[in-house]
MIVEX-880136 format. One record per residue: residue in one letter; z, y, x of N, C-alpha, C in turn. Coordinates in steps of 0.2 Angstrom, whole numbers, padded with zeros to 4 digits, always signed. Last residue first. Example, Ala and Ser with C-alpha at 12.3 -4.5 7.8 and 13.67 -1.06 7.14 Angstrom:
S+0035-0011+0064+0036-0005+0068+0039+0000+0064 A+0039-0028+0066+0039-0022+0062+0039-0016+0066 
//
This chain:
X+0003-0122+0057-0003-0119+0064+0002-0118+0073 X+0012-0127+0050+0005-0132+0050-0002-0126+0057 X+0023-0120+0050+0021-0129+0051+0017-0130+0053 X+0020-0106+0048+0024-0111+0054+0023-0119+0054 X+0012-0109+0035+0010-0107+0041+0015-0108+0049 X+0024-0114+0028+0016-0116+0026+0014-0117+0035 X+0033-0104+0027+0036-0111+0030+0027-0114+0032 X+0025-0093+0021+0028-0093+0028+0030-0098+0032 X+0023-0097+0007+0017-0097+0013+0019-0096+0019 X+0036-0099+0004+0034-0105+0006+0028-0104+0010 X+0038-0084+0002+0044-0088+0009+0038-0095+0010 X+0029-0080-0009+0032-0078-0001+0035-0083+0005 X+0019-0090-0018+0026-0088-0017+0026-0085-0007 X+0005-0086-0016+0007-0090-0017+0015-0086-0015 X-0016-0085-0010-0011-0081-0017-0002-0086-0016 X-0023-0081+0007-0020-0085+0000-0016-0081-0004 X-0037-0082+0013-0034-0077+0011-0030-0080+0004 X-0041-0089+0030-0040-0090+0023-0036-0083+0018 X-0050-0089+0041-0048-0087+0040-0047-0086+0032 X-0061-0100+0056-0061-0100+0050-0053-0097+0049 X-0060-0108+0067-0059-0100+0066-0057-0097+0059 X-0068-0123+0063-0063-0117+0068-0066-0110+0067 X-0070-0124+0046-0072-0123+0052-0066-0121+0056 X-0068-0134+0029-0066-0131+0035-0070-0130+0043 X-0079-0135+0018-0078-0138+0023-0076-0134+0028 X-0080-0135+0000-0082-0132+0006-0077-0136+0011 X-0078-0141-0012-0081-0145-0005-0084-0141+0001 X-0074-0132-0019-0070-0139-0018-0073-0144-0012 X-0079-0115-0014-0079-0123-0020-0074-0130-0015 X-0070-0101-0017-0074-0108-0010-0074-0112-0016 X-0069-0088-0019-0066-0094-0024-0070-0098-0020 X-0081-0078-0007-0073-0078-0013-0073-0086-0016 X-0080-0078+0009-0085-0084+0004-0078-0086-0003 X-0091-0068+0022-0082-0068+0014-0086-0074+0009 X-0093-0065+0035-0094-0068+0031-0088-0070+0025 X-0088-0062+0050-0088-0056+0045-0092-0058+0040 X-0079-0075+0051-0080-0070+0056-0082-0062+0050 X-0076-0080+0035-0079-0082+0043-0082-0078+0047 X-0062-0082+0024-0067-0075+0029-0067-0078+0035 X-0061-0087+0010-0063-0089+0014-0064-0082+0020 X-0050-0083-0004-0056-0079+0000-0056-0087+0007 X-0040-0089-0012-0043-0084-0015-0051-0083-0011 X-0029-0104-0015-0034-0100-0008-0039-0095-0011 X-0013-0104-0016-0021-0105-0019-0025-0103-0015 X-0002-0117-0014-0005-0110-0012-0010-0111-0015 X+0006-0128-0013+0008-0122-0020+0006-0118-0018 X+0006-0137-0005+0008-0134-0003+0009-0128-0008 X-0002-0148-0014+0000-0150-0008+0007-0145-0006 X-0011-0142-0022-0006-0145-0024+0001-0148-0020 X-0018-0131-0016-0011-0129-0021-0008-0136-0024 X-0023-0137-0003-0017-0134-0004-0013-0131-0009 X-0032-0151+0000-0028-0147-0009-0021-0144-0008 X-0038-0156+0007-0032-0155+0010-0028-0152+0005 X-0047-0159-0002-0047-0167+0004-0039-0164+0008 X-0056-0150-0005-0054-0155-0011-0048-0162-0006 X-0058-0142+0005-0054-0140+0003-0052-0145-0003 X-0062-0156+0019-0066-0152+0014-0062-0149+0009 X-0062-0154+0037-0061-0158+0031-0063-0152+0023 X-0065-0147+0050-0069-0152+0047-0067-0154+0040 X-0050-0143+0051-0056-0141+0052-0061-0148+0051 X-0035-0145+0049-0042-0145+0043-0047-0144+0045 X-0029-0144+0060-0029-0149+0058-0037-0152+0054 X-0028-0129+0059-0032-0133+0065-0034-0139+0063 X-0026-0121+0049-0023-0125+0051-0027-0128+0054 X-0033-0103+0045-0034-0113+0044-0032-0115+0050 X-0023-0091+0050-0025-0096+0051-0028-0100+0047 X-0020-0078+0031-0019-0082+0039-0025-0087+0039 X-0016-0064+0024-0021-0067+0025-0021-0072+0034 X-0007-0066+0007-0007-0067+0015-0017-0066+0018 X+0002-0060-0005-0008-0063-0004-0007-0062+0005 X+0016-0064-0012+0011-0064-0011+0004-0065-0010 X+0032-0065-0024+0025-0067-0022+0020-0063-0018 X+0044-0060-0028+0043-0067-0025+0036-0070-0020 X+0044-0048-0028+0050-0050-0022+0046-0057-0021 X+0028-0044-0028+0036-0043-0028+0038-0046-0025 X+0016-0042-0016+0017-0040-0026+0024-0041-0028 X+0014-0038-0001+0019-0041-0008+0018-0038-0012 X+0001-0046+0009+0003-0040+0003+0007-0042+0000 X-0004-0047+0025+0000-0049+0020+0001-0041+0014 X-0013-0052+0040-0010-0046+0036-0008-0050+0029 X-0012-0063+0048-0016-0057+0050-0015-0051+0048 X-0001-0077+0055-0003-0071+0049-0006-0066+0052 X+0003-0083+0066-0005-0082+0062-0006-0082+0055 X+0015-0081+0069+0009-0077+0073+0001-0079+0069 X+0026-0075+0062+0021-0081+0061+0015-0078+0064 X+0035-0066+0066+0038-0074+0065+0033-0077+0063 X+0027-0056+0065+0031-0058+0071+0033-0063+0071 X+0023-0053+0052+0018-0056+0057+0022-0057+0062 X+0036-0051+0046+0034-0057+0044+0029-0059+0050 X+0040-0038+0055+0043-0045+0054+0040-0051+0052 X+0029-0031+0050+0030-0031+0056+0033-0037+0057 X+0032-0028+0036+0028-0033+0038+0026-0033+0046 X+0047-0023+0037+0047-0029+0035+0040-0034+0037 X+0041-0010+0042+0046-0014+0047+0046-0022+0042 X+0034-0005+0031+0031-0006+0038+0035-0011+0043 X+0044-0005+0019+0038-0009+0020+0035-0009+0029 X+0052+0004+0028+0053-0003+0026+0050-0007+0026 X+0042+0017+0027+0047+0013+0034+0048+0007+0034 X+0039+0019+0014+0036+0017+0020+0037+0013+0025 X+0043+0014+0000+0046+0015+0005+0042+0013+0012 X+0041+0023-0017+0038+0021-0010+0043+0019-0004 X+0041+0024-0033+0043+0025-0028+0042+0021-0021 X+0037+0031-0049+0034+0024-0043+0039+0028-0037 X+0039+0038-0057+0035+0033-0060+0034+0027-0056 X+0052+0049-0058+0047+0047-0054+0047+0041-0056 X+0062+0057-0065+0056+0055-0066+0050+0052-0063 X+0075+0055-0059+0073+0061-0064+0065+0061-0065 X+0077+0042-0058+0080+0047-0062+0080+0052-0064 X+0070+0040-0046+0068+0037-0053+0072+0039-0059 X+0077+0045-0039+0070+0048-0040+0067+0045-0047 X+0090+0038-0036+0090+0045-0037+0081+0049-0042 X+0083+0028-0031+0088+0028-0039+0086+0033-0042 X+0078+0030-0021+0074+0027-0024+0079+0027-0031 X+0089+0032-0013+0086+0039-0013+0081+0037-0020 X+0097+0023-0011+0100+0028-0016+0095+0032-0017 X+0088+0015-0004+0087+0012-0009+0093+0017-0014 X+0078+0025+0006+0083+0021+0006+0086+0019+0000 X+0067+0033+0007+0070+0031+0013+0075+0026+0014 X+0053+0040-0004+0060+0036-0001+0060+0033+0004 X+0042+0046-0012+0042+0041-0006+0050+0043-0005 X+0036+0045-0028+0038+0050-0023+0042+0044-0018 X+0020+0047-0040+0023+0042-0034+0028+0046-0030 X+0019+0051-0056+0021+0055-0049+0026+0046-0046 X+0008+0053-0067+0010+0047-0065+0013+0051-0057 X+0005+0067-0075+0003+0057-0077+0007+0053-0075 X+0015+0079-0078+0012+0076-0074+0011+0067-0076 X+0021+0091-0083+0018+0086-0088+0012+0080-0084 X+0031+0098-0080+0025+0102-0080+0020+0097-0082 X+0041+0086-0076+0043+0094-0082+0037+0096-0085 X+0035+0078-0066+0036+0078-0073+0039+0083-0079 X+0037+0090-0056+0030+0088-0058+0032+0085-0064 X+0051+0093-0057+0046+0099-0059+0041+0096-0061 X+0054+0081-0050+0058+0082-0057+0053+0088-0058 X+0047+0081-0037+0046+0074-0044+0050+0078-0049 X+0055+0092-0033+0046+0093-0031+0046+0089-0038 X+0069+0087-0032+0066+0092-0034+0060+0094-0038 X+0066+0076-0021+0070+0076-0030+0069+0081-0034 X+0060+0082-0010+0056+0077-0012+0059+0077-0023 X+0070+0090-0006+0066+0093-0009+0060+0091-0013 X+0081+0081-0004+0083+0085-0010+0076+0090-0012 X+0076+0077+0009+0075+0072+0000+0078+0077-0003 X+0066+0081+0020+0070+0083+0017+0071+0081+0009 X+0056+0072+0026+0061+0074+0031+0066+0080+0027 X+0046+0066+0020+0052+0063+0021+0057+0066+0026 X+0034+0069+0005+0040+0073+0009+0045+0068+0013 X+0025+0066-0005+0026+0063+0003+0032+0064+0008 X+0022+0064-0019+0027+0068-0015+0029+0063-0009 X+0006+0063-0028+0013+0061-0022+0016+0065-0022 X+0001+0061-0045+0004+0066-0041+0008+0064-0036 X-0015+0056-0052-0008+0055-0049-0007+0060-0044 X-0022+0062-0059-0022+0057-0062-0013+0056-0059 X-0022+0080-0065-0020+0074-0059-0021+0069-0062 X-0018+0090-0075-0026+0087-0073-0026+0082-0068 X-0006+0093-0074-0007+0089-0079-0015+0086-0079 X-0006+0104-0068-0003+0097-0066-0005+0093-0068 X-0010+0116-0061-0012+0112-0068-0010+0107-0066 X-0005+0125-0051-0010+0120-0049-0012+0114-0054 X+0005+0131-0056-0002+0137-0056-0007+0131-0053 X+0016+0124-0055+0011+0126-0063+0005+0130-0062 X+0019+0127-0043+0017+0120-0045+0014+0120-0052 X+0024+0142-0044+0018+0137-0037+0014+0131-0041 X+0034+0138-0052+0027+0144-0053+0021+0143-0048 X+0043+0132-0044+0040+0129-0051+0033+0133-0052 X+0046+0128-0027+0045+0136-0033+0039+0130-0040 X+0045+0118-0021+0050+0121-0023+0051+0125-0028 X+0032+0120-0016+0032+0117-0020+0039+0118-0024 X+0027+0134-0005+0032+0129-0008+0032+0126-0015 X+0007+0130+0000+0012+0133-0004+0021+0129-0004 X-0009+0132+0005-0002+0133+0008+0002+0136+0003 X-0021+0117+0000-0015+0124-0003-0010+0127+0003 X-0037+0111-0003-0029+0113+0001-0026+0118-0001 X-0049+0102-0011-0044+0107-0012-0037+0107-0005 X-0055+0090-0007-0059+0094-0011-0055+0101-0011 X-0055+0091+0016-0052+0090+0008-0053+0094+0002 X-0056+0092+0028-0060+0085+0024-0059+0085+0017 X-0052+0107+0029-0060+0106+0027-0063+0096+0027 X-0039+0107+0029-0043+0108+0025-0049+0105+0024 X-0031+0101+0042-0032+0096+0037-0038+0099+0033 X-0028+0114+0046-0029+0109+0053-0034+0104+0047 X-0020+0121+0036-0027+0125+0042-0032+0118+0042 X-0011+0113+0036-0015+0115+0032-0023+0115+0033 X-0002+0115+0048-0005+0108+0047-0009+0110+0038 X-0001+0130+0048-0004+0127+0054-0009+0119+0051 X+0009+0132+0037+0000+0133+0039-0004+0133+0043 X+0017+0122+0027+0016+0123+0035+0008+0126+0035 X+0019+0118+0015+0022+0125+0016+0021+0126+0023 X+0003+0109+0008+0010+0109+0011+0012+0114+0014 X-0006+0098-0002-0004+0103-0001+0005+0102+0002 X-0022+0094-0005-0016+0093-0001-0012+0100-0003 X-0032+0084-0016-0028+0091-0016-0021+0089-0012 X-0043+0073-0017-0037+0075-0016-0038+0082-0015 X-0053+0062-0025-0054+0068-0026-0046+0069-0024 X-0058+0046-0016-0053+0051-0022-0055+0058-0020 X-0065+0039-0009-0069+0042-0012-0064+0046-0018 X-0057+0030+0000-0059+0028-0007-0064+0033-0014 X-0055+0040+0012-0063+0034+0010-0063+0030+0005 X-0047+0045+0002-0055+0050+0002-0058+0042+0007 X-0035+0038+0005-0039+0040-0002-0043+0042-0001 X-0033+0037+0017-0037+0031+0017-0038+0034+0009 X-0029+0051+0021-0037+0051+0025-0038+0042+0019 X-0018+0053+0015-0022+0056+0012-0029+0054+0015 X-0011+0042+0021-0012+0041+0015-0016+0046+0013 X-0012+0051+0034-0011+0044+0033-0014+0041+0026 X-0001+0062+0029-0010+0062+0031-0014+0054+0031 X+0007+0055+0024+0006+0060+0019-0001+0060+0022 X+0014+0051+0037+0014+0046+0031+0008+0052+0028 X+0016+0063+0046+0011+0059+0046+0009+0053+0041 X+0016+0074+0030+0018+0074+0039+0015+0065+0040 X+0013+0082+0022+0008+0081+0025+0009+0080+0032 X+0015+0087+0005+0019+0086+0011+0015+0078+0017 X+0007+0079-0011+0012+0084-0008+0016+0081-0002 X-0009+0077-0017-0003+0074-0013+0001+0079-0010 X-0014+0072-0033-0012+0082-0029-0008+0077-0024 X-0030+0066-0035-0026+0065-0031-0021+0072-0031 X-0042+0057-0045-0040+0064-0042-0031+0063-0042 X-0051+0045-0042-0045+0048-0045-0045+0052-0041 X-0063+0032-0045-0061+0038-0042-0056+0041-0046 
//
């Protein structure tokens, strides 16, 4: 559990604030609109209406007690640049602040931000990749080169046994999770034995688990 300050509460901002509190984080929302304040309070340990733009705002919420500090803001980046240079002045652990474009993502890392996001992008790239492979279900990039997919078993494999199709030798993936309907069977042994339906969760370079999965589903 971590405690959260999230700043700027348009729908990214809520979005990410509802799937931290089902991880059971402590947040503090805060944002200069008090309609959407109002509206959000009561799921949340703390809400504020305030401008973050004013330093004396931002110092009076102890910064430095955060584990992590957002700045969600996307519809005014000079305020987002701003907000992340105050919070690391005021002594903040770790400030994520969200970008739109890869000057924005300079700019922020230049005066202190520890992480930077792009919602939009990420959203529209993994929109692309499930487009181009229809049996991909979901996908996570760890970088440029590599991911964790979660696709199809190849039709072919059903009935055969994971020692017998050896996809990391075969194909350079590793297979992490099994998922059989609502059954999870982590690090499968060597003799587990493909079903239909069945649902693999692999580790391996980007591009080739995408060639992987056009081919072979």
């Amino acid at each position: 559990m971590k405690s959260v300050l999230l700043i700027g509460l348009g729908k990214f901002g809520q979005t990410l604030g509802e799937k931290l509190l089902s991880m059971d984080d402590e947040v503090m929302i805060v944002d200069k609109e008090e309609d959407v304040i109002n509206a959000l309070a009561p799921k949340y340990t703390n809400a504020l209406i305030a401008n973050c733009m004013n330093e004396d705002n931002l110092r009076a919420m102890d910064i430095p007690s955060f584990d992590v500090c957002i700045v969600a803001i996307g519809d005014d980046f000079q305020s987002s640049l701003e907000i992340t240079s105050i919070l690391k002045d005021l002594g903040a652990k770790y400030v994520v602040s969200r970008a739109d474009t890869e000057i924005q993502r300079k700019f922020l890392l230049r005066v202190g931000a520890d992480e930077v996001v792009y919602p939009n992008r990420d959203i529209a790239e993994k929109l692309a990749v499930k487009l181009n492979s229809e049996k991909v279900y979901d996908y996570i990039e760890l970088d440029s080169e590599y991911s964790i997919f979660e696709i199809a078993v190849p039709k072919k494999w059903n009935g055969k046994s994971l020692i017998e199709t050896n996809p990391r030798a075969r194909y350079g993936i590793n297979i992490l999770t099994i998922k059989k309907q609502k059954k999870i069977i982590p690090l499968p042994p060597a003799t587990y034995v493909f079903e239909e339906g069945d649902h693999m969760v692999v580790f391996g370079n980007t591009e080739s688990i995408i060639v992987f999965t056009n081919k072979n589903n």
